[in-house]
C-alpha positions as CSV (number, residue, x, y, z in Angstrom):
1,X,6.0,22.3,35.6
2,X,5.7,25.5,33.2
3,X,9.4,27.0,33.0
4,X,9.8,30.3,32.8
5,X,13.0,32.5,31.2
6,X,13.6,36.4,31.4
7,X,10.1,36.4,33.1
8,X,8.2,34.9,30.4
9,X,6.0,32.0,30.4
10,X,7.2,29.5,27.5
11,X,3.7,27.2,27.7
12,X,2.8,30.4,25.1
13,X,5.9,28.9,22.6
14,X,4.0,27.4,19.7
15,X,7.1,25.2,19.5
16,X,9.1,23.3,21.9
17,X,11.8,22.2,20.2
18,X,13.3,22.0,16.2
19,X,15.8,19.9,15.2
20,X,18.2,20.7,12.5
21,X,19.7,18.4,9.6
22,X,23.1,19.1,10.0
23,X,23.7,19.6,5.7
24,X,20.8,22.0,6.3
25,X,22.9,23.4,8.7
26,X,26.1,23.5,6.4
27,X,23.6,25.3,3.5
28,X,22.5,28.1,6.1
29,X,26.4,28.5,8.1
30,X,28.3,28.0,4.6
31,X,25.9,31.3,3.4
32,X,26.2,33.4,6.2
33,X,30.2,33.0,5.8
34,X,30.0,34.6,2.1
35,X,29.9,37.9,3.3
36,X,30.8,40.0,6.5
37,X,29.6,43.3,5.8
38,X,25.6,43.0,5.6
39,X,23.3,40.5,6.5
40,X,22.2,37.0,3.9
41,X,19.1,35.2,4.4
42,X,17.0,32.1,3.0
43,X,14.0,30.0,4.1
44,X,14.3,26.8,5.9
45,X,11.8,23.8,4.8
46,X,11.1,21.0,6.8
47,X,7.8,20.0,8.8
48,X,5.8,20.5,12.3
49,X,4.6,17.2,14.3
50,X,1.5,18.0,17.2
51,X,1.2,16.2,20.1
52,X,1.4,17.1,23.6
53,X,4.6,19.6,21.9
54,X,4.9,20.9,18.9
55,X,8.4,20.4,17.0
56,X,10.0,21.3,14.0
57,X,11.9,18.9,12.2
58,X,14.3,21.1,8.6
59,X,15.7,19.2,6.5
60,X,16.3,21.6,3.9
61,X,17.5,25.8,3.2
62,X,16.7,27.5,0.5
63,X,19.2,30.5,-0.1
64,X,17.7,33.5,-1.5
65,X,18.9,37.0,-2.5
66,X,18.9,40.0,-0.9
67,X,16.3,42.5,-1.6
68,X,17.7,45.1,0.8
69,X,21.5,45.4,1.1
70,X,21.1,47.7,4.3
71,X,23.8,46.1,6.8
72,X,21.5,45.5,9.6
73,X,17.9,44.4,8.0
74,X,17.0,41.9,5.3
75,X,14.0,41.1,3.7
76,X,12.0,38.6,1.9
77,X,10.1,39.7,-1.1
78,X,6.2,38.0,-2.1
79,X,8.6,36.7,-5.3
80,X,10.8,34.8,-3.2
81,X,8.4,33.3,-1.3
82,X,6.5,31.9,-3.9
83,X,9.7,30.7,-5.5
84,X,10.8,28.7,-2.3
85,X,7.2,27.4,-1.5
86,X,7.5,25.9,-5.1
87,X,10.8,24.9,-4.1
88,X,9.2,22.9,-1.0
89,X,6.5,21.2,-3.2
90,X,9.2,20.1,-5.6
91,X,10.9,18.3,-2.2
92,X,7.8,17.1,-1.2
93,X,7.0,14.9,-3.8
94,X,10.7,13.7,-4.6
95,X,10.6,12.7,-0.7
96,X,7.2,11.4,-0.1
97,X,6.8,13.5,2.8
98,X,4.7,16.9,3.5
99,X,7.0,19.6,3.7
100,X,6.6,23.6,3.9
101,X,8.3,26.5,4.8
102,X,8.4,26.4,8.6
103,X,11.0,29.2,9.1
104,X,13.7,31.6,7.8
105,X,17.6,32.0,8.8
106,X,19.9,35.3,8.5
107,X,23.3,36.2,9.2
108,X,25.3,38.5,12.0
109,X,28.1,39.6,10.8
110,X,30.9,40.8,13.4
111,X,27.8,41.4,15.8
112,X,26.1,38.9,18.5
113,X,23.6,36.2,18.1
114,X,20.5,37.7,19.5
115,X,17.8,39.2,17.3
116,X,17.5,43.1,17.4
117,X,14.3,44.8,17.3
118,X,13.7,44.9,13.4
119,X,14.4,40.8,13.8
120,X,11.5,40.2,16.6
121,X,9.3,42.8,14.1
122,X,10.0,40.6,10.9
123,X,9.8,37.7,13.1
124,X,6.7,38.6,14.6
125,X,4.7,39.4,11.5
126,X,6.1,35.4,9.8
127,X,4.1,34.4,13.0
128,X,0.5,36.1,12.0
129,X,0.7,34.0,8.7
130,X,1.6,30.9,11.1
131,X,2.4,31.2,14.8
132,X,4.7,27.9,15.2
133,X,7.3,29.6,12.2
134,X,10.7,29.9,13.6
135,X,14.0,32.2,13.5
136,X,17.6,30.7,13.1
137,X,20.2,33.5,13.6
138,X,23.7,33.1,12.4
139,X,26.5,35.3,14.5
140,X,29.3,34.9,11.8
141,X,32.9,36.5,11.9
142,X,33.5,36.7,15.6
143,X,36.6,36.3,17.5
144,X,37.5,35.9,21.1
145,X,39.8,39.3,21.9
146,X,41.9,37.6,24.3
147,X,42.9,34.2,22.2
148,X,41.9,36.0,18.7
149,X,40.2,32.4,17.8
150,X,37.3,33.3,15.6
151,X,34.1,31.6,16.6
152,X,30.2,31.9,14.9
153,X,27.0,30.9,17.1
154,X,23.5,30.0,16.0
155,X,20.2,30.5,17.9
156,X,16.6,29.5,17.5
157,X,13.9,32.2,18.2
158,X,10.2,33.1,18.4
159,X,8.7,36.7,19.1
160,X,6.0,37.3,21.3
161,X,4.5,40.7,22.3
162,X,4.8,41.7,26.7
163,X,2.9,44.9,26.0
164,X,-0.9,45.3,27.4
165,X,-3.5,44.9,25.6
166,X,-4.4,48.0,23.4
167,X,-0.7,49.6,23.7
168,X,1.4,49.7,20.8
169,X,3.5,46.5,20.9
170,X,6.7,45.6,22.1
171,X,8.2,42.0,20.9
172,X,10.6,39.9,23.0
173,X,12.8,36.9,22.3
174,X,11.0,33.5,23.0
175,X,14.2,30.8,22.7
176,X,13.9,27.7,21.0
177,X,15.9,24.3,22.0
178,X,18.1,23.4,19.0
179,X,19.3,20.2,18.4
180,X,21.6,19.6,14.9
181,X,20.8,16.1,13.5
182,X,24.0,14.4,12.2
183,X,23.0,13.3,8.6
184,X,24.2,10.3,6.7
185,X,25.5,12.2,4.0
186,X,24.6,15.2,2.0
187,X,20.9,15.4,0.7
188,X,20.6,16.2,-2.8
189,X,18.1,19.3,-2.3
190,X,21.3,20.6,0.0
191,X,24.1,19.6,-2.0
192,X,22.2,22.0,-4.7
193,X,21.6,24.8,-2.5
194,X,25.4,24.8,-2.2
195,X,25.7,24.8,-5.9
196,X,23.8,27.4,-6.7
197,X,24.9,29.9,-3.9
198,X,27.7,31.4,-5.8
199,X,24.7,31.8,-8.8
200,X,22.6,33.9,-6.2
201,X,25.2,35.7,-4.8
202,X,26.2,36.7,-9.0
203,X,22.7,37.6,-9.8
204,X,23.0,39.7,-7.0
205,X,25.8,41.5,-7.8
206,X,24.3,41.6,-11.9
207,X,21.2,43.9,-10.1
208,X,23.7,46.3,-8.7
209,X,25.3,46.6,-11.8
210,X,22.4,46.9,-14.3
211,X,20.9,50.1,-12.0
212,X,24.8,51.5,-12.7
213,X,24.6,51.0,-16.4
214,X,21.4,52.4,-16.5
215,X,22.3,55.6,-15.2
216,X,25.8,55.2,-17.4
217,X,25.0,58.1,-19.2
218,X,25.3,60.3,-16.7
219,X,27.9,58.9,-14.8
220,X,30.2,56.9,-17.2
221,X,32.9,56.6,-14.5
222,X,31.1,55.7,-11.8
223,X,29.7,52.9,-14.3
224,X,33.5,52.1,-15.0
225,X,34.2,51.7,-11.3
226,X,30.7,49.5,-10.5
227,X,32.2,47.0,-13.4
228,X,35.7,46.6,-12.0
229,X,34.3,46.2,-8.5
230,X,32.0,43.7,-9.8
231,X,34.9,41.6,-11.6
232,X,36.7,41.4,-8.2
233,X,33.5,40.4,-6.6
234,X,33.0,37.4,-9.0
235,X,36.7,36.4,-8.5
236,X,36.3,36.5,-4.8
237,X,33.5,34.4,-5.3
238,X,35.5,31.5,-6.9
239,X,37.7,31.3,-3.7
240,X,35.0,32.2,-0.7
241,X,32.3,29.5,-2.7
242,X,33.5,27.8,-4.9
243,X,36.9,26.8,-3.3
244,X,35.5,25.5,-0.2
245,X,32.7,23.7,-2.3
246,X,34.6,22.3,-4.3
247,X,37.3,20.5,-2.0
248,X,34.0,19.4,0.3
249,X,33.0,17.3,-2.7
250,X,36.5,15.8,-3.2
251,X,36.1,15.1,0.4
252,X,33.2,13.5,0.1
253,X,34.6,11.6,-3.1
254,X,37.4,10.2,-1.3
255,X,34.8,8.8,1.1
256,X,32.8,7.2,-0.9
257,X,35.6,5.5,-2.8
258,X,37.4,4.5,0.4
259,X,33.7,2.5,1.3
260,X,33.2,1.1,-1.9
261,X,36.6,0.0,-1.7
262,X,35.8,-1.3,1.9
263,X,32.0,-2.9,0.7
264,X,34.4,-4.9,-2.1
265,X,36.5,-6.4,-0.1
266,X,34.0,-7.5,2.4
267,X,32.0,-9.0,-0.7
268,X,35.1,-10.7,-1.7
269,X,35.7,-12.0,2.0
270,X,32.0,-13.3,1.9
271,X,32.4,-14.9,-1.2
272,X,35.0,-16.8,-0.4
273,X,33.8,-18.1,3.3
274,X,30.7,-19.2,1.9
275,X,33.2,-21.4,-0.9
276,X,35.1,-23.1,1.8
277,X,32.1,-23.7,3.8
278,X,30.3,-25.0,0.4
279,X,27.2,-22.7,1.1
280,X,24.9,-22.3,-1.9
281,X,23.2,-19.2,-1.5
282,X,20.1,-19.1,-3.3
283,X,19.2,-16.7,-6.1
């Protein structure tokens, strides 16, 4: 039985379901948190598997910097797509899998999860290069007005036009199931997406100030004030990244020692039943 939602038919969803790594999902939430006045974005990289359904499995987000600091748009340039498409290749053959770009993520800041008109555009014209390419959305920076408990929500979204044929168009949400995928541990390709994050988000503000020192000679002071503003940005930086970075890998130190500590001990417990028991194991 075909289900239907807001009075659309969702046998036309290219995909039925995509499934999420959850360190992708730390790359793409931990992003969205560096900022709540505009909107960040990247490109998710995983794979599609056809059967009877299509899915989408990402195991990876590539963060990427902002072309367009307008608070409610963001956009990808040809550049950056090259850049993460080489980015994919280089995961495809450390992993021995196939992997592409299969969607993008942004961020909400302070506003709700469901994509706004410009979204289902952008959305919409990633689906003429490939119809099953997906939207995550991030709603960041939210809280409850009664119990003032901040809160952030993620959707999954395709666009698809409800207008006749031969009128201009007019592009809905299609929904997406999400499932996130506990992972194991932290894949490498994610762990240095993290890493470099507080790099994008510097080169970012380098751009800003370059354009104000080229047009220092006219406006020395407002040069001045760019450069001060940019030193508080990077020290901000050190404690919205690379704080939170930096005690997730102590965190993830202190793991790994407390199971190597565990895997000795249960070597050593081995060891010594197959003495008593005067099992040879063989080499």
């Amino acid at each position: 039985m075909v289900q239907e939602k807001c009075g659309l038919d969702l046998s036309a969803m290219w995909v039925s379901s995509v499934r999420l790594a959850a360190d992708a999902y730390l790359v793409c939430l931990h992003h969205a948190l560096t900022t709540e006045k505009e909107e960040v974005m990247g490109l998710l990289v995983g794979q599609f598997s056809e059967g009877n359904e299509v899915t989408c499995d990402i195991y990876s987000a590539v963060t990427l910097r902002r072309s367009d600091k307008r608070k409610d748009r963001v956009e990808i340039s040809p550049e950056m797509l090259i850049e993460a498409q080489q980015k994919a290749e280089q995961m495809s053959a450390s992993s021995g899998q196939e992997l592409h770009i299969v969607g993008w993520y942004h961020s909400h800041p302070h506003i709700t999860v469901w994509p706004s008109d410009i979204d289902l555009q952008t959305q919409a014209g990633y689906q003429q290069m490939d119809s099953r390419f997906i939207g995550l959305i991030f709603s960041v920076y939210n809280e409850d007005k009664k119990t003032k408990v901040g809160s952030h929500q993620v959707t999954c979204f395709q666009a698809t036009n409800q207008s006749p044929e031969g009128e201009a168009p007019q592009y809905v949400r299609l929904p997406v199931p999400l499932e996130i995928q506990p992972t194991p541990n932290l894949a490498t390709n994610n762990q240095q997406a993290l890493e470099n994050l507080c790099a994008t988000l510097f080169d970012e503000q380098s751009e800003v100030l370059e354009l104000s020192r080229q047009r220092s000679p006219q406006y020395p002071l407002a040069h001045l004030h760019n450069a001060a503003v940019m030193v508080r940005s990077v020290c901000g930086l050190s404690s919205l990244v690379s704080g939170p970075l930096v005690c997730t890998m102590e965190e993830r130190l202190h793991h790994i020692r407390g199971t190597t500590q565990h895997l000795k001990q249960e070597a050593e417990y081995l060891k010594n039943l197959l003495l008593e028991n005067e099992i040879k194991v063989p080499l």
